[in-house]
Each structure stands twice: as C-alpha cells, then as structure tokens.
C-alpha positions in Angstrom: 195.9 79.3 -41.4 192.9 80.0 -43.3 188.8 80.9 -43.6 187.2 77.7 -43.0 183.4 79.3 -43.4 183.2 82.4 -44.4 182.0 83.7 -41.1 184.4 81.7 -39.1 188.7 82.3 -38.5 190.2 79.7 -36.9 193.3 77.6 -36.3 193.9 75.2 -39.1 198.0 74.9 -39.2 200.5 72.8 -37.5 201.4 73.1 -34.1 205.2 73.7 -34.9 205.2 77.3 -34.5 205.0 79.7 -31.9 202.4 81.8 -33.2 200.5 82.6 -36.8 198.4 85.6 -38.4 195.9 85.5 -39.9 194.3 88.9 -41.4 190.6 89.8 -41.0 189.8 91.0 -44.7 186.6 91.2 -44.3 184.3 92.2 -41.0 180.6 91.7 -40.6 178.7 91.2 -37.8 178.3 87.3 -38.4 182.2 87.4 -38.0 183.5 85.0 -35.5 186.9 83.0 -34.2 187.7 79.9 -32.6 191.0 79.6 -30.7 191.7 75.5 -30.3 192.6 74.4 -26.6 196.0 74.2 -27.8 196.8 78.1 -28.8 195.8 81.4 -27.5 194.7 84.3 -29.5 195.5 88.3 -29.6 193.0 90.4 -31.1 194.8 92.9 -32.7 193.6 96.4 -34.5 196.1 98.8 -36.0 199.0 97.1 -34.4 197.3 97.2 -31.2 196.4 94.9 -28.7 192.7 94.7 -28.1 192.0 91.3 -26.7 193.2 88.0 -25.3 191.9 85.7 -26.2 191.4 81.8 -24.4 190.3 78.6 -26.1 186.5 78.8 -27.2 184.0 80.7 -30.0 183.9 84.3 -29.7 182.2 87.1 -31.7 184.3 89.7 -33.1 181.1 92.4 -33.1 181.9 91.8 -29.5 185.4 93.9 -29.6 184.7 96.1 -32.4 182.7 98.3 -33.7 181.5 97.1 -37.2 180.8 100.6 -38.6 183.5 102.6 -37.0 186.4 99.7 -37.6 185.9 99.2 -41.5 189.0 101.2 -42.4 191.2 99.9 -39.9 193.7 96.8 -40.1 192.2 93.7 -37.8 194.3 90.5 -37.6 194.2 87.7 -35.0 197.4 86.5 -33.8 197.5 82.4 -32.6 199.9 81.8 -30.1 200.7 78.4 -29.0 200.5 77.1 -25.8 202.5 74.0 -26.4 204.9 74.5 -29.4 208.6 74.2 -28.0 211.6 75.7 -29.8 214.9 74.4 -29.6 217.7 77.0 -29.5 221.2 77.0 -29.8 223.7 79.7 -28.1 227.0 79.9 -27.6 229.6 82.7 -26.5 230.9 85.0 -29.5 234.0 85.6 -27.2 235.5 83.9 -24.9 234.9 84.4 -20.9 237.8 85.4 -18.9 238.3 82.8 -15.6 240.5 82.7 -12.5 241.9 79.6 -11.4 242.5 80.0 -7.6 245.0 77.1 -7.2 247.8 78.9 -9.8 246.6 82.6 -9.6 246.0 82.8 -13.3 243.3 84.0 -15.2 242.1 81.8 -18.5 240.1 82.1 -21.8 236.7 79.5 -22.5 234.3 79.4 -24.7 230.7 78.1 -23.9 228.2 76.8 -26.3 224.9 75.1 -25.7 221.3 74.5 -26.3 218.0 75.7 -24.7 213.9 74.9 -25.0 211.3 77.5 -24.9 207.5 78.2 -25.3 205.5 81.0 -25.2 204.4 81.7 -21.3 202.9 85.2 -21.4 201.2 86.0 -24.9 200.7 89.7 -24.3 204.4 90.5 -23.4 205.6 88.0 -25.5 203.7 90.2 -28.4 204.6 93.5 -27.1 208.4 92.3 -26.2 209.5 90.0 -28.8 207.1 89.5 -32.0 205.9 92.5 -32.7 204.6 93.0 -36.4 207.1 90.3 -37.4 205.3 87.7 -39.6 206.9 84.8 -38.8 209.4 84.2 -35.6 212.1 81.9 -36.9 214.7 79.9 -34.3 217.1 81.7 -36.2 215.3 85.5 -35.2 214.5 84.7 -31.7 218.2 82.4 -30.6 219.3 86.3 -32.4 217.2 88.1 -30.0 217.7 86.3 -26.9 221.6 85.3 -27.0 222.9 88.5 -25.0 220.6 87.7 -22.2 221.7 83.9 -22.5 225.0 84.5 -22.3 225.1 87.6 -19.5 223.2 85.0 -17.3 225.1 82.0 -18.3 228.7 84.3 -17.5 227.4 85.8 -13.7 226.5 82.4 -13.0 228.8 80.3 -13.8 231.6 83.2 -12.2 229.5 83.0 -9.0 229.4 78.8 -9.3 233.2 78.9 -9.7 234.3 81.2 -6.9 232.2 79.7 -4.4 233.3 75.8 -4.9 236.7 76.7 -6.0 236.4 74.5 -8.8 239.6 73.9 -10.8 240.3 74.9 -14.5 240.8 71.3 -15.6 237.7 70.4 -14.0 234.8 72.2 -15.5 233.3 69.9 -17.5 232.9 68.1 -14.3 230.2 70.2 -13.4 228.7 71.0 -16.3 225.6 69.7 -15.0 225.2 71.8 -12.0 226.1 75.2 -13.9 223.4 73.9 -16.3 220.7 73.6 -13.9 221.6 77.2 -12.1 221.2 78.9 -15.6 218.0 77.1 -15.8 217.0 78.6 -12.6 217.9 82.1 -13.3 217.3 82.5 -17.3 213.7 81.0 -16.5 212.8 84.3 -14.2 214.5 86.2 -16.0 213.1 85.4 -19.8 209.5 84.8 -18.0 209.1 88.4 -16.5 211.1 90.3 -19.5 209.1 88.5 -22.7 206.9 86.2 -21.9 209.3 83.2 -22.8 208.9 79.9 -20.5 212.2 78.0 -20.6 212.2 74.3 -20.0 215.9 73.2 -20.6 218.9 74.6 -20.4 222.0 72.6 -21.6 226.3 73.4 -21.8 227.3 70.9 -24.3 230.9 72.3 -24.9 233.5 73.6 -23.0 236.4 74.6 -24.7 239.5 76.3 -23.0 242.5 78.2 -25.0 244.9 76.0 -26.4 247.6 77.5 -25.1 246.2 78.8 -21.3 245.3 75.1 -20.5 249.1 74.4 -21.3 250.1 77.2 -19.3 247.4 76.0 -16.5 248.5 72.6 -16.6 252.3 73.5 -16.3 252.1 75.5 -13.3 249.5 72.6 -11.9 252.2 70.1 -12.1 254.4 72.6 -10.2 252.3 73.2 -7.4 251.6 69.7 -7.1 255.5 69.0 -5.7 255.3 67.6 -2.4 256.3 70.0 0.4 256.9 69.8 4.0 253.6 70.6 7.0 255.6 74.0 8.7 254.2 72.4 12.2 255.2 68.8 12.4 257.4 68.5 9.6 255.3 65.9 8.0 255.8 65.2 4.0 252.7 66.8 2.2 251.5 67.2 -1.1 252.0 70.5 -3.0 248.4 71.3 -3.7 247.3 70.0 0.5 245.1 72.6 2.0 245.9 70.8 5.3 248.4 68.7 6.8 247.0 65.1 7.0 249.7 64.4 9.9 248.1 67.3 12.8 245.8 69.2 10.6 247.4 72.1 10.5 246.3 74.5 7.5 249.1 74.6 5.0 249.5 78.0 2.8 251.2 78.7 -0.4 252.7 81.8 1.9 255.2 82.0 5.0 254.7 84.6 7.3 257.1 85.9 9.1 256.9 85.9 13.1 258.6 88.7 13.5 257.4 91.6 11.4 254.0 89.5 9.6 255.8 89.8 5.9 254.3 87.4 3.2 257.0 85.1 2.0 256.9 82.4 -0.8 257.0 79.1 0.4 260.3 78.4 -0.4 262.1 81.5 0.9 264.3 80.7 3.9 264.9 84.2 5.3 262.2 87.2 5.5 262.6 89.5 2.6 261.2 93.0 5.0 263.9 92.2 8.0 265.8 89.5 7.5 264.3 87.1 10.1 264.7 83.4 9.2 261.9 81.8 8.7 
C-alpha cells in the first residue's frame, strides 16, 4: 500500500489479505482516497471509527476538519471483500461421547479446516482487528478456535444422540456433522465479528486407542444372537426388533409380576423371585 499521487491514498497491494493500513501523514484539503471495487475502507481517527467507506473517490475534507484534525492520528483501513482465509482447527482435548448400543462413554479428537472472509467490516474492526497491523491465519485460527470448537462439540453431541449413530461409525457421517457446523458457525461468526464462513470441513477423527478396543469388545458381545421373548424366534444380539412378529426386543427383562429391570440373561427376577 502506498501514495500513488501525493493527493491521492489508494489500494495498491495484493488481494491476499483481509485488510491493510495505510497511515495519513499528511492532510490537506486536496487529500483524497479511492477504495477499488474489490475492498472496502474504514476511515479511522484516533483509533476511532469515523467512516465506511464503499468502492469509489472520496474527499477526506469531507470527514474531517483540516484545521482542527492536524494533531490527531488518521489512517484508512482496506478491508477485502473477496480475500478468503483458510484456517485450520482442531480440538486441544479430546470430547467425551456416549455410545448408546454398549452404555459407555469414549474419548475423540476432531481436527479440521474452515474458509472465511470478512462480511461486516465495522464489527469485524471493532470485534477482531482492532489496532493490530496485520491479521495473520495464525492470530485469527488463535482467536476464533474456542468458538469453532464449542459449536463443533454441541453439534455434533446433538447429531449423535438424535441418529443414534454408533462409535465405529463416525467417520461415516462426517459429512453431515460438517455441513450442520457450517450452518451454525456461519450465524454465529456473522453476527459476533463480522466473519462470513464458506466451508467447513472434519478431516480427522481419531478415537482413544484403547476405548475403541474397549468399544469394540463389548460390540462383539452384544452382537451374540439371542432369542425374540414373544415367538421364540433366533435374533441377532444387537436387533431392535424381532424380524419373525416384530415385536420390539430390549437389552432388559421386565418382570410381570413386580415391573423389576432384569438383564437379558437372568432367568428369575432379582426384587421377588418370579421367573421370568
């Protein structure tokens, strides 16, 4: 960014940044700037926002006062309408899951990628740049991970419960849990800083070692072929109904007599007795 007349500031960089300064040095009532159609521009005076500027020629004499102004700090902030970032995030500790089908709670870690612009310029000034010179991927993936990942974890707990997936079967919907975060980190980064999101990607999914062992164990154990309690037909461990009379199938007996839980396997009520 630099002068290009000496009565002119306007954008002269590459569009590969979200935003650049440039510091009025000198004001006179010639001054002027010219914000391209690809950035908008923040007028700013003593660290505060005077104007937004859209794309076209505007005089500065217009926003302040030559005489009264000469001692303060001006500056014009270009903000990109079109530069993307590409961010990386990823879970510093794991998320605690439930797996319905063995009862059992289990450690992953997530880890990703995400694209954003700038949406709003004036909260994305007031919110996230600041007087910061420069806005690095580095900075702003820094500033923006606990939101990423707060979203990411009530969403993919919601996405879990409500379609019962598995613990061996996550990566299987990776793409669904992708496109809800999408959903819900786009309103939420929109109305809190001004960010626009465009893409939001789970490239790894990595479960503890030794709770997919555990998992995986117990898995093979429920998967034991049982007996339907109504017709006696043969059925598989992990059947949620009989596929002889449809009857639903439970991992529970209940006793007819006093309405005890039982485990499947129990042949007599443990509260009175009754065989089951």
């Amino acid at each position: 960014m630099e002068k290009n007349q000496a009565n002119t500031i306007k954008f002269s960089g590459n569009n590969d940044k979200l935003f650049c300064r440039v510091p009025v040095e000198t004001l006179s009532q010639k001054l002027s700037v010219i914000v391209p159609e690809t950035h908008n521009a923040i007028l700013i005076k003593d660290g505060q926002m005077l104007q937004t500027l859209s794309s076209g020629k505007y005089a500065l004499a217009d926003f302040l006062d030559m005489k009264e102004d000469l001692e303060s700090q001006i500056e014009v902030l270009f903000m990109s309408k079109t530069a993307k970032l590409k961010l990386l995030w990823g879970t510093s500790q794991k998320l605690v899951l439930f797996d319905e089908d063995s009862n059992e709670n289990y450690h992953v870690g997530f880890s990703g990628d995400f694209d954003v612009q700038i949406g709003d310029p004036r909260k994305c000034y007031l919110y996230l740049i600041g007087s910061d010179k420069d806005l690095t991927a580095n900075l702003l993936q820094e500033r923006l991970r606990s939101t990423v990942v707060s979203v990411m974890e009530l969403v993919i707990l919601d996405y879990i419960s409500k379609n019962h997936v598995p613990f061996n079967q996550l990566s299987m919907h990776k793409k669904a849990i992708s496109e809800k975060v999408l959903s819900e980190l786009s309103h939420k980064l929109q109305s809190e800083y001004g960010i626009a999101v465009f893409s939001f990607n789970i490239a790894n999914i990595i479960i503890d070692s030794e709770d997919y062992k555990r998992l995986s164990v117990l898995s093979k154990n429920s998967e034991k072929n049982g007996f339907c309690p109504n017709c006696g037909a043969e059925v598989k461990g992990n059947s949620k109904f009989c596929s002889n009379c449809g009857q639903a199938l439970s991992r529970e007996k209940r006793c007819a007599n006093c309405g005890e839980r039982n485990s499947t396997d129990a042949k007599f009520c443990q509260k009175c007795g009754q065989k089951l």
